[in-house]
TORKOL-4160 file (C-alpha; in steps of 0.2 Angstrom, whole numbers, padded with zeros to 4 digits, m for minus):
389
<pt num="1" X="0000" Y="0000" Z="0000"/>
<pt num="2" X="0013" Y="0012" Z="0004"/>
<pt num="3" X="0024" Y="0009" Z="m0014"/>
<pt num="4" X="0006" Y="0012" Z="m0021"/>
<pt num="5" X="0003" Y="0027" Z="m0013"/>
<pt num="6" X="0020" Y="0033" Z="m0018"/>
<pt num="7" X="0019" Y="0029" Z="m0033"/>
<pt num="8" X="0003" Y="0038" Z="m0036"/>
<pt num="9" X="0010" Y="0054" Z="m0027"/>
<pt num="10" X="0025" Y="0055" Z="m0039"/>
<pt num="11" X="0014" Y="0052" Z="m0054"/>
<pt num="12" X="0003" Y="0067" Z="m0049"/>
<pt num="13" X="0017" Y="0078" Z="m0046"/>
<pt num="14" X="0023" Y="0074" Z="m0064"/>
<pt num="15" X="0009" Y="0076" Z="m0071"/>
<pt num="16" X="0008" Y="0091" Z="m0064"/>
<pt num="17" X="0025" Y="0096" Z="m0068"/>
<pt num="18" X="0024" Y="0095" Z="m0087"/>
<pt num="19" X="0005" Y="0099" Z="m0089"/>
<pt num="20" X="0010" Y="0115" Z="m0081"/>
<pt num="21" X="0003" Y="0132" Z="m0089"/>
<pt num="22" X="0013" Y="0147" Z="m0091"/>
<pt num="23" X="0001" Y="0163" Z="m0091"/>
<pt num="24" X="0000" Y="0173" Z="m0108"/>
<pt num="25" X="0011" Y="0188" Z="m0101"/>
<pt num="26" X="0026" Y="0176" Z="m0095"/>
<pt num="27" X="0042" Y="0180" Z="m0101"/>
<pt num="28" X="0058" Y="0168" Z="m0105"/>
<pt num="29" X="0075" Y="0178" Z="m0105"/>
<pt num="30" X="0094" Y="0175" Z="m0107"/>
<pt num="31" X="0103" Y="0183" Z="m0094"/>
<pt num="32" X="0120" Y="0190" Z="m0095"/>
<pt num="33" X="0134" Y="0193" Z="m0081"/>
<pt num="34" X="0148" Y="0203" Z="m0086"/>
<pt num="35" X="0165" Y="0200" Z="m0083"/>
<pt num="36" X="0174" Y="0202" Z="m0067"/>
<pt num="37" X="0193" Y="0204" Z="m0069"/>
<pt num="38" X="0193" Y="0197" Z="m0047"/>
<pt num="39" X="0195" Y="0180" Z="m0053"/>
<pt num="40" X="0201" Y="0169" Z="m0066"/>
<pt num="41" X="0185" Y="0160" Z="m0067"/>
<pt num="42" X="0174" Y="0176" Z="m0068"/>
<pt num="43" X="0183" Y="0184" Z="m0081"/>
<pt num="44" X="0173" Y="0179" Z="m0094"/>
<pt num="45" X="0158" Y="0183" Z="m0090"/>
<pt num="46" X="0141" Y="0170" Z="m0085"/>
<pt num="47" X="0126" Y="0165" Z="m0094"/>
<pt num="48" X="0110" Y="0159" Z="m0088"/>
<pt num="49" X="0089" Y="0158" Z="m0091"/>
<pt num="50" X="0078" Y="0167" Z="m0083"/>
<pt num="51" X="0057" Y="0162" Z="m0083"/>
<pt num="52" X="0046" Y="0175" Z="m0075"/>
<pt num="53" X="0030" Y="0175" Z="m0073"/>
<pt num="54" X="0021" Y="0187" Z="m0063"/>
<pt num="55" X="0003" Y="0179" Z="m0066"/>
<pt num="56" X="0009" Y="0161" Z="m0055"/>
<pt num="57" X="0022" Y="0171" Z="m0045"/>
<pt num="58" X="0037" Y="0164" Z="m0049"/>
<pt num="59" X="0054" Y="0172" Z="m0057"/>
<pt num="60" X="0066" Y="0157" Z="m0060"/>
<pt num="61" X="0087" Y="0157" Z="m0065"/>
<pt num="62" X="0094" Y="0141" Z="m0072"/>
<pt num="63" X="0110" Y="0141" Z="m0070"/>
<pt num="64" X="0124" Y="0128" Z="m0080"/>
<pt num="65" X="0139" Y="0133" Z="m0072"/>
<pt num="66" X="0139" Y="0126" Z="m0055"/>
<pt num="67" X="0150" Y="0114" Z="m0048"/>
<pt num="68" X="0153" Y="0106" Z="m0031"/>
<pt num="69" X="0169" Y="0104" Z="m0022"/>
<pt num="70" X="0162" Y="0090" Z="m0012"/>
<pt num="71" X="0157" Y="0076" Z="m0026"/>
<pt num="72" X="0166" Y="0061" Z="m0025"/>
<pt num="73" X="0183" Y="0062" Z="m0033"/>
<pt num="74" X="0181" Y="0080" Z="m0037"/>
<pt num="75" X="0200" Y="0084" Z="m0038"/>
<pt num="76" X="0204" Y="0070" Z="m0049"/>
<pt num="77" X="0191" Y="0073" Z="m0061"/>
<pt num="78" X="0197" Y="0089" Z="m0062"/>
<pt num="79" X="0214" Y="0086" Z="m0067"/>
<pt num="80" X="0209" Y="0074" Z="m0079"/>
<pt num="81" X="0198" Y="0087" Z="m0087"/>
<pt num="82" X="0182" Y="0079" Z="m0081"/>
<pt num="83" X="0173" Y="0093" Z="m0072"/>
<pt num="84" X="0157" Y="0088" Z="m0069"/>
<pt num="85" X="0144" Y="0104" Z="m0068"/>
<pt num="86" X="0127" Y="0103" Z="m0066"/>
<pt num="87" X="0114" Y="0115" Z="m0067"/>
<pt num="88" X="0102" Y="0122" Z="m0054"/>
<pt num="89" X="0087" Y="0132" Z="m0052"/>
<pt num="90" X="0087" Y="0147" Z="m0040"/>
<pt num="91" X="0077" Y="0161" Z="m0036"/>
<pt num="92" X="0081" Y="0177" Z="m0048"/>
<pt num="93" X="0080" Y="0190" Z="m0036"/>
<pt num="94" X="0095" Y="0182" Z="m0024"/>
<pt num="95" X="0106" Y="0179" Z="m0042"/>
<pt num="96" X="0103" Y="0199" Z="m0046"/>
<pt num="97" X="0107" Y="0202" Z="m0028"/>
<pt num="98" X="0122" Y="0194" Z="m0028"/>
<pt num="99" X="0128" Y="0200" Z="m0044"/>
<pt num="100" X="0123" Y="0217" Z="m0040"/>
<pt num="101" X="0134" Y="0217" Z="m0023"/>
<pt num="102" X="0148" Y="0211" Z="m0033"/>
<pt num="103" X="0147" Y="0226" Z="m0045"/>
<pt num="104" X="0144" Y="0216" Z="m0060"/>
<pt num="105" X="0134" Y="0222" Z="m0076"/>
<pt num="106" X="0118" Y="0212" Z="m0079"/>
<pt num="107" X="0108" Y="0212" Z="m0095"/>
<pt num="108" X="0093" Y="0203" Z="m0100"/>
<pt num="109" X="0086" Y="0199" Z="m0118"/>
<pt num="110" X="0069" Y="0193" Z="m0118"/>
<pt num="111" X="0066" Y="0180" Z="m0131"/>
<pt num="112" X="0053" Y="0178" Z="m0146"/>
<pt num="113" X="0043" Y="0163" Z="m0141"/>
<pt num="114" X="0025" Y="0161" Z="m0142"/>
<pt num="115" X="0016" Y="0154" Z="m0128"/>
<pt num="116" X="0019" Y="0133" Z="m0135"/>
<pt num="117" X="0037" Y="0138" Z="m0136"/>
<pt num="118" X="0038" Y="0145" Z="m0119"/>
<pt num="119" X="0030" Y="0130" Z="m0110"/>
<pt num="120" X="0042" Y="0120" Z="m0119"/>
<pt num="121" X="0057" Y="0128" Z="m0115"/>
<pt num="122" X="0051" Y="0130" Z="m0097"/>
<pt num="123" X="0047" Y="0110" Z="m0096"/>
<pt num="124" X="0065" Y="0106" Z="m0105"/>
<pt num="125" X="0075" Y="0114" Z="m0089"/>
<pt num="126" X="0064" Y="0108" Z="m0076"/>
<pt num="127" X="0067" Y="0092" Z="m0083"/>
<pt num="128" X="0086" Y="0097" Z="m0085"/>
<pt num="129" X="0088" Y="0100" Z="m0065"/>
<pt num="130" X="0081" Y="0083" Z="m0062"/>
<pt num="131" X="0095" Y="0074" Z="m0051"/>
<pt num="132" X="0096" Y="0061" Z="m0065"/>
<pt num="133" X="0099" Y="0075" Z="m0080"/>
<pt num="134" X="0108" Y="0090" Z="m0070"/>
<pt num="135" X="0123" Y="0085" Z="m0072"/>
<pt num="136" X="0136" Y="0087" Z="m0089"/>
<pt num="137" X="0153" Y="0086" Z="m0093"/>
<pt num="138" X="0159" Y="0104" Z="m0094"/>
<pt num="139" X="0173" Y="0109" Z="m0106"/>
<pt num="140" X="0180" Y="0127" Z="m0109"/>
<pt num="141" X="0174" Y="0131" Z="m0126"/>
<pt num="142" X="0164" Y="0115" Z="m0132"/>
<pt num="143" X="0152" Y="0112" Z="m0118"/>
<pt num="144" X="0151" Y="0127" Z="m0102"/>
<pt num="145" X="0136" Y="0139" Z="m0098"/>
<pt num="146" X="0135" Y="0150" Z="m0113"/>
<pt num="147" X="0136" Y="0134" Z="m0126"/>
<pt num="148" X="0122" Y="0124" Z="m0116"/>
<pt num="149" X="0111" Y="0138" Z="m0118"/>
<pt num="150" X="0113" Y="0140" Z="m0136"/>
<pt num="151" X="0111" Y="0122" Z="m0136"/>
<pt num="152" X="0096" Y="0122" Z="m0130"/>
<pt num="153" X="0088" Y="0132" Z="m0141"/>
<pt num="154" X="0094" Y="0121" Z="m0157"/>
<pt num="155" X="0087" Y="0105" Z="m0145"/>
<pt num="156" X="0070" Y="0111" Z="m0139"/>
<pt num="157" X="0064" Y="0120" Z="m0156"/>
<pt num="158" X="0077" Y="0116" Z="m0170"/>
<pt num="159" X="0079" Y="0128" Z="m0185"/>
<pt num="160" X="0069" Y="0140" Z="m0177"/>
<pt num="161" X="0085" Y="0152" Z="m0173"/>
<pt num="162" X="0095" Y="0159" Z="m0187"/>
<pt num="163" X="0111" Y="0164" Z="m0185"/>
<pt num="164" X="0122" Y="0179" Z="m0193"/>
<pt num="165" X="0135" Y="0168" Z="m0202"/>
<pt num="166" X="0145" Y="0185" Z="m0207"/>
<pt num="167" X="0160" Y="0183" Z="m0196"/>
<pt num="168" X="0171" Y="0198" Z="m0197"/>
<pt num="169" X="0182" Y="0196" Z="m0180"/>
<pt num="170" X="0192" Y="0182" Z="m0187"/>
<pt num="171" X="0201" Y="0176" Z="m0170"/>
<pt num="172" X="0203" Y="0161" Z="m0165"/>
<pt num="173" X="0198" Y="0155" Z="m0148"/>
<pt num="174" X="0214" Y="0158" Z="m0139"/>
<pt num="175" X="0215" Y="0175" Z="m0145"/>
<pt num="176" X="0195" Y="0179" Z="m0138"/>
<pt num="177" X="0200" Y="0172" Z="m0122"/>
<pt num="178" X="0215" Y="0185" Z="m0122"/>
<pt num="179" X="0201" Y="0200" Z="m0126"/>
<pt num="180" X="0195" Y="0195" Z="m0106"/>
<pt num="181" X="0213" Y="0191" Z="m0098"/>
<pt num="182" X="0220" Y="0208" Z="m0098"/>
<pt num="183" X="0222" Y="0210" Z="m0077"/>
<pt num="184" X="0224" Y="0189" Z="m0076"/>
<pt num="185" X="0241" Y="0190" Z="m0084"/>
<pt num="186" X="0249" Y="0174" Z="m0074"/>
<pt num="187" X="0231" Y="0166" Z="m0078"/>
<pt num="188" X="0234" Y="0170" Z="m0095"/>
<pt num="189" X="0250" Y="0163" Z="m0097"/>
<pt num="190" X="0245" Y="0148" Z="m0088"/>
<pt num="191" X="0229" Y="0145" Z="m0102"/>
<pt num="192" X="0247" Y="0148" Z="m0115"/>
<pt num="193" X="0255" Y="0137" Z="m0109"/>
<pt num="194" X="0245" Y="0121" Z="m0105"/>
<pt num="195" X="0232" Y="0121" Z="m0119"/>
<pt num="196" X="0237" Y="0117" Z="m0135"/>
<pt num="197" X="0235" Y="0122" Z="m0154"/>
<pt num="198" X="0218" Y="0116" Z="m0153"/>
<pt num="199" X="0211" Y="0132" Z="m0148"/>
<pt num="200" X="0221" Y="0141" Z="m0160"/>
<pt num="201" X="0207" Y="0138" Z="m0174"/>
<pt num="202" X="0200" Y="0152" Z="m0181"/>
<pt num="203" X="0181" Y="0153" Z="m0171"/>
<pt num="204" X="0166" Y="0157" Z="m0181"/>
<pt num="205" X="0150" Y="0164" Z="m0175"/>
<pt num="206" X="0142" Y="0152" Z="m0170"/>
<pt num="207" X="0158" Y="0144" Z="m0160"/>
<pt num="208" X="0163" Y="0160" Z="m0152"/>
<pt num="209" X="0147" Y="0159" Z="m0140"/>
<pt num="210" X="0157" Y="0150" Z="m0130"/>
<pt num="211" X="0160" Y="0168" Z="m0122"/>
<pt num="212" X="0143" Y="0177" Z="m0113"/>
<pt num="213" X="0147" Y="0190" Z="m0122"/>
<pt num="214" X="0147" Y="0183" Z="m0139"/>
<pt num="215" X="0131" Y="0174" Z="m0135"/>
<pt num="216" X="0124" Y="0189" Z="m0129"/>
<pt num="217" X="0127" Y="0199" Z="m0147"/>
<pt num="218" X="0124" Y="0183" Z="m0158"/>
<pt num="219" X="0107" Y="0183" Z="m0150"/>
<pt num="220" X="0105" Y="0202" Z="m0153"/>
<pt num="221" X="0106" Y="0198" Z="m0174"/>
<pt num="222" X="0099" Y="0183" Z="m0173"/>
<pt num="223" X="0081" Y="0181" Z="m0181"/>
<pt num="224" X="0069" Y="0167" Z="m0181"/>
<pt num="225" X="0062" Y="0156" Z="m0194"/>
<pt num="226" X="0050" Y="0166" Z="m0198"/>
<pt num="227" X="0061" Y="0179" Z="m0201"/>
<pt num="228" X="0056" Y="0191" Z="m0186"/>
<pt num="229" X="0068" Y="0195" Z="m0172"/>
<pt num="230" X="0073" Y="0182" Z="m0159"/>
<pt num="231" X="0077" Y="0196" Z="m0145"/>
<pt num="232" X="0059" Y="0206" Z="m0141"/>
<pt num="233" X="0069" Y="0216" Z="m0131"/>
<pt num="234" X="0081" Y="0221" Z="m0122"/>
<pt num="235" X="0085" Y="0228" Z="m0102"/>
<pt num="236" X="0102" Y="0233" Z="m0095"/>
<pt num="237" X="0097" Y="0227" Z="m0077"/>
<pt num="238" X="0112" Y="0234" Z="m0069"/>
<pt num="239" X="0126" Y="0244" Z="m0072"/>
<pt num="240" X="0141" Y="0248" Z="m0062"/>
<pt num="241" X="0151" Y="0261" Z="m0059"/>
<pt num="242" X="0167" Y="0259" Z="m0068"/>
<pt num="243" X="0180" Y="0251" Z="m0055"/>
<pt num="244" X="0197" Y="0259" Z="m0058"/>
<pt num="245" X="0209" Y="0245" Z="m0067"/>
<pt num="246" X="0220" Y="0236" Z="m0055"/>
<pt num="247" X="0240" Y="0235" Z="m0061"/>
<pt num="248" X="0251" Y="0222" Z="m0059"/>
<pt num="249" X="0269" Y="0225" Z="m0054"/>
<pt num="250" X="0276" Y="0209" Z="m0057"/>
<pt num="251" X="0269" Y="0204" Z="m0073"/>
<pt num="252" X="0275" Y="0187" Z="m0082"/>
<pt num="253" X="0284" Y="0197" Z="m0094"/>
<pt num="254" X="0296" Y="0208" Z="m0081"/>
<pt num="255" X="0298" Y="0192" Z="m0070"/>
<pt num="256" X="0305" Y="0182" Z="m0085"/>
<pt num="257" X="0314" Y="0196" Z="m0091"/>
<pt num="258" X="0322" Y="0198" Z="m0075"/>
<pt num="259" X="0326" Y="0182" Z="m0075"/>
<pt num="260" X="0334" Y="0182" Z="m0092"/>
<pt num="261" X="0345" Y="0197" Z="m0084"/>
<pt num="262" X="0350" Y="0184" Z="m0071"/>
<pt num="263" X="0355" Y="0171" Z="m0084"/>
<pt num="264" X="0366" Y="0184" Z="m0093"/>
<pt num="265" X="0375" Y="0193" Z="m0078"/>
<pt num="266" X="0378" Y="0173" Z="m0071"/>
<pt num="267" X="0385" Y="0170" Z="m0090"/>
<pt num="268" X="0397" Y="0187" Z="m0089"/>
<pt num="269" X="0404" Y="0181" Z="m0071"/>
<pt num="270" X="0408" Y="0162" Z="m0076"/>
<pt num="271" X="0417" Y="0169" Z="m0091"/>
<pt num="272" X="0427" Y="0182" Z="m0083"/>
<pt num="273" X="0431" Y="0171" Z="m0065"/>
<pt num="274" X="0429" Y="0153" Z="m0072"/>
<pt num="275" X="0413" Y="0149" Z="m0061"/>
<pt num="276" X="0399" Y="0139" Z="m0064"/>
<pt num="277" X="0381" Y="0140" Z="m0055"/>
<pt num="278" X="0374" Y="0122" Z="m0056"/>
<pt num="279" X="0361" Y="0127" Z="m0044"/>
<pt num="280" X="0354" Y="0141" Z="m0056"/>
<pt num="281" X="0356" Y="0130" Z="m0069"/>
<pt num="282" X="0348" Y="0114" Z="m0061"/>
<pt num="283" X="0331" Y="0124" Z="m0057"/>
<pt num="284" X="0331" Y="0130" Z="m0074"/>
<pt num="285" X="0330" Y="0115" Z="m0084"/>
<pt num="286" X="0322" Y="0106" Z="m0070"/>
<pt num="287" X="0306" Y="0116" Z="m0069"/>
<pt num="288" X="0306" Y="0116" Z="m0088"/>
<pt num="289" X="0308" Y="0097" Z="m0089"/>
<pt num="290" X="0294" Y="0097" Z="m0073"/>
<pt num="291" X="0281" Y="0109" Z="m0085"/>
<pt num="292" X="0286" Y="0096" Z="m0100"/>
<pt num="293" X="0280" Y="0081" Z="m0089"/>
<pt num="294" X="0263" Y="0091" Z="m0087"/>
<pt num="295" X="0261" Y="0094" Z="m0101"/>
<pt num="296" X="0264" Y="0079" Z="m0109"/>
<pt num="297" X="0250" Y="0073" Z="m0094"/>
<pt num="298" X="0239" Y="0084" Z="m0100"/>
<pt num="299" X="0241" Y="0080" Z="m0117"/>
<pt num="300" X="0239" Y="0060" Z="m0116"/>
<pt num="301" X="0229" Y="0058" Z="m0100"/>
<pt num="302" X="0215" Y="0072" Z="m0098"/>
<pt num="303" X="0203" Y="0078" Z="m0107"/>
<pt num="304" X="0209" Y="0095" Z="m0108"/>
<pt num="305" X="0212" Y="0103" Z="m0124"/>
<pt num="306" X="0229" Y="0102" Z="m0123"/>
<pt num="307" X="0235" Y="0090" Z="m0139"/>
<pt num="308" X="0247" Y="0096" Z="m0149"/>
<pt num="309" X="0256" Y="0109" Z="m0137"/>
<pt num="310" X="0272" Y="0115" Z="m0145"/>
<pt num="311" X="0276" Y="0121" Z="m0130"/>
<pt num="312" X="0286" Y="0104" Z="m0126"/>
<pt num="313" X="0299" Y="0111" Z="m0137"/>
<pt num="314" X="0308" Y="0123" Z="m0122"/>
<pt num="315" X="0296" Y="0113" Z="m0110"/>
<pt num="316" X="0306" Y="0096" Z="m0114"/>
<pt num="317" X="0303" Y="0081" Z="m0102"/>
<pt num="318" X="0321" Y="0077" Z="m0102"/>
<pt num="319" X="0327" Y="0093" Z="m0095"/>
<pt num="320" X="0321" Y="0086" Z="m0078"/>
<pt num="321" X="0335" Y="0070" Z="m0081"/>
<pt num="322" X="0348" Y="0084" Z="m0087"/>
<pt num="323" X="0346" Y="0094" Z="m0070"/>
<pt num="324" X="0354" Y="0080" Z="m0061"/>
<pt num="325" X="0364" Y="0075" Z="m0072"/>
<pt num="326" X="0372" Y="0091" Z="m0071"/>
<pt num="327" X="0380" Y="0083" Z="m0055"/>
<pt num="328" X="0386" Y="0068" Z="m0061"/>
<pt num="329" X="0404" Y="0070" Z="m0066"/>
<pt num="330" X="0405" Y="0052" Z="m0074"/>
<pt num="331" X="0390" Y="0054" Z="m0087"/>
<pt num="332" X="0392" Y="0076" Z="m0086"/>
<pt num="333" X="0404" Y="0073" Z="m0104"/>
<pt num="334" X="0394" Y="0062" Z="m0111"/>
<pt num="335" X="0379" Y="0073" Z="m0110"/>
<pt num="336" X="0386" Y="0088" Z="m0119"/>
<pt num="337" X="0376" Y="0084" Z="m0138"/>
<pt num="338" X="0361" Y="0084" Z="m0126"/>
<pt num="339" X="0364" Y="0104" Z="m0123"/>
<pt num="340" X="0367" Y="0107" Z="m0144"/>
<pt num="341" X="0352" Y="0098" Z="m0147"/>
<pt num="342" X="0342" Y="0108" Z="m0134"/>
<pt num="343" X="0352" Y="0127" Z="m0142"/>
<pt num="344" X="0348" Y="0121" Z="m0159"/>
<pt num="345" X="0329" Y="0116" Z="m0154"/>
<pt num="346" X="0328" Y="0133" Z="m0147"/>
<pt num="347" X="0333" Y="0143" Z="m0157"/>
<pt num="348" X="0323" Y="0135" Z="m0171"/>
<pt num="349" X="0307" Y="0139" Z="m0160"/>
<pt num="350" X="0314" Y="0156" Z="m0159"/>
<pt num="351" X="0316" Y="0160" Z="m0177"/>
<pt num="352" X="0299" Y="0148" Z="m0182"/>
<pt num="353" X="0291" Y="0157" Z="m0166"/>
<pt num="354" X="0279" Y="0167" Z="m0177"/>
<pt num="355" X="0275" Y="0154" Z="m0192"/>
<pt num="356" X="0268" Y="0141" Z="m0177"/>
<pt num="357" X="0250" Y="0135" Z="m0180"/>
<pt num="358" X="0250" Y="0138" Z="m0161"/>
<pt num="359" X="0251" Y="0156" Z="m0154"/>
<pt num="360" X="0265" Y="0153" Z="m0140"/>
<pt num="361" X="0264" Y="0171" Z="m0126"/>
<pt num="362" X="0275" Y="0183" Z="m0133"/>
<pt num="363" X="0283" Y="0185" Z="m0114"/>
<pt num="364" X="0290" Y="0167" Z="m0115"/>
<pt num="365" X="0302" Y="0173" Z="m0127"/>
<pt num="366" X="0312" Y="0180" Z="m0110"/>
<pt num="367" X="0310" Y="0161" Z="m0103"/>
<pt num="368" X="0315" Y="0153" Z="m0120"/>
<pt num="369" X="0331" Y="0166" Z="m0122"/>
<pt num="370" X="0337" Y="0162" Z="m0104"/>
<pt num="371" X="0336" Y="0143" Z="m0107"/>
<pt num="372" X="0343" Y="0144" Z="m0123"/>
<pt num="373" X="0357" Y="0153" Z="m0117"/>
<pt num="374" X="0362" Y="0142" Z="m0103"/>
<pt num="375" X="0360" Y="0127" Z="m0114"/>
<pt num="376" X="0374" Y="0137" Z="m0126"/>
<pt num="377" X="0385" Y="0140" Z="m0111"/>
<pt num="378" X="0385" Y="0122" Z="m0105"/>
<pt num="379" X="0389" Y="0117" Z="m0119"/>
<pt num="380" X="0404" Y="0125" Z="m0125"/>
<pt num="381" X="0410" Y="0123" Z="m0105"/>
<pt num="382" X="0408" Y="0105" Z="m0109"/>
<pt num="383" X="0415" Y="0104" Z="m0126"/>
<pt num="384" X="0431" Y="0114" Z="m0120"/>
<pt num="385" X="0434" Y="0104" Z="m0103"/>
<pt num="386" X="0434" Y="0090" Z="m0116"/>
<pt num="387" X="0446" Y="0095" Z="m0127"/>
<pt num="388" X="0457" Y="0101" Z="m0113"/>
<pt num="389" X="0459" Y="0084" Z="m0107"/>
């Protein structure tokens, strides 16, 4: 009796679920967050739908991009690029708070749907925050909170919105996420150096809604199959008052470079008093060599785009082995061609650094310089302690 009388209460309440009416003045938006330059992760910007309905009191915001620290395994789904997100359904008004307080713009665009439309997109995300359909795969360009929403609308009424296939920004998706990284300089060098040439292809219209702010202006031109505008109209929620840019002393690019001027002062001073720093030169190639094992991680063992990183040519694995090998005197003569291979690898990437199918940050040339230069410098010590004896 008691399975029964479950089983007739869940019945009812799905039913009711997706026999639900929305009233005639209901309205379905996207919402738009602007970016945040606080944080990495809010420096893009956030997506999300909003149902509203004044007539049945309710005023809905689903939400893609959430995540929990606390599912199972979290951290090692996360190295190996499965993060799982979910989405969730919150009140609007504690979203608008929250993004208010945190001084962010919010826009909305109200969408052209007619009243089967509406219900329809309504029942499609209540079914979505079902514990059994929440849940996705989250990837940075293919599969995150502006791209599901896009999605959706190709899902739930396919054909219906038409895109502007015009394209005239020509970047790829590297270079749009470099439009939203100007204050997340180490963040940006970071996305350099550890995604690969895969998100050097050009992105198109319809691809660069990966970023909020692309799906926000893709939805402005868009029209319907019917020819009529998809956005009704448009509301510009909250505005902040511009926060003075925040500067960074030690950016990537004066760091390596300082440490370039490092490389060349220890050069000058072995020459002139016969020295050599194996300590410098150990750190050097060893965290290069470490960044190469990442990588290499990252590229074979994640699902992270990271495939084809030409980065591993100054980030080689081996430079790890070559650290310590620094301080083995038996093997040290041996390894010298190791070093010439390494000079000539390098300055190859120097001179090619430009024709690459993958954009490599400018301020890794300091990095690149400094390693190239050591490899040079242990070399010719090498060479010329052998000939000596």
């Amino acid at each position: 009796m008691y399975r029964i009388i479950l089983f007739i209460f869940f019945f009812s309440f799905s039913f009711s679920l997706f026999s639900f009416q929305l009233s005639k003045n209901s309205q379905i938006s996207v919402i738009t967050i602007g970016p945040s330059q606080k944080e990495l992760y809010s420096a893009f910007g956030h997506s999300g739908i909003r149902v509203k309905d004044d007539s049945l009191g309710i005023d809905y915001f689903y939400n893609y991009g959430v995540f929990d620290f606390d599912q199972p395994n979290f951290y090692i789904n996360f190295l190996k690029g499965k993060l799982l997100y979910m989405v969730v359904r919150y009140n609007y008004k504690t979203i608008e708070d929250h993004y208010i307080f945190n001084n962010r713009v919010i826009k909305e665009q109200v969408l052209n749907l007619n009243s089967t439309k509406k219900l329809k997109t309504f029942n499609f995300l209540e079914k979505n925050i079902l514990s059994q359909n929440k849940y996705y795969y989250y990837n940075y360009i293919y599969n995150n909170c502006a791209t599901k929403i896009r999605d959706l609308f190709d899902e739930i009424f396919p054909k219906y919105v038409e895109y502007d296939s015009i394209n005239n920004d020509n970047l790829s998706y590297r270079e749009l996420m470099d439009l939203y990284l100007y204050e997340q300089r180490w963040g940006d060098l970071g996305i350099d150096i550890c995604l690969g040439s895969e998100i050097d292809k050009i992105a198109d219209n319809y691809n660069s809604m990966y970023l909020p702010d692309y799906l926000f202006s893709n939805l402005d031109n868009a029209k319907t199959s019917e020819n009529q505008n998809f956005i009704l109209k448009e509301n510009e929620i909250f505005s902040p008052s511009k926060t003075k840019n925040s500067s960074i002393f030690l950016t990537p690019s004066l760091v390596l470079f300082i440490l370039l001027l490092i490389t060349i002062f220890f050069i000058f001073r072995e020459r002139k008093y016969d020295l050599w720093y194996k300590k410098f030169d150990f750190i050097l190639f060893f965290i290069s060599g470490a960044i190469g094992f990442l990588l290499v991680y990252l590229w074979f063992f994640t699902d992270h785009l990271s495939s084809y990183n030409f980065n591993l040519i100054w980030a080689f694995p081996l430079n790890i082995v070559a650290a310590f090998f620094l301080f083995n005197e038996k093997i040290l003569d041996k390894i010298k061609i190791y070093f010439l291979i390494v000079s000539l690898l390098l300055l190859s990437l120097i001179l090619l650094w430009a024709l690459l199918p993958q954009k490599l940050s400018i301020s890794l040339l300091f990095l690149v310089l400094a390693i190239l230069l050591r490899s040079i410098s242990i070399y010719l010590r090498l060479h010329n302690r052998l000939i000596s004896n």
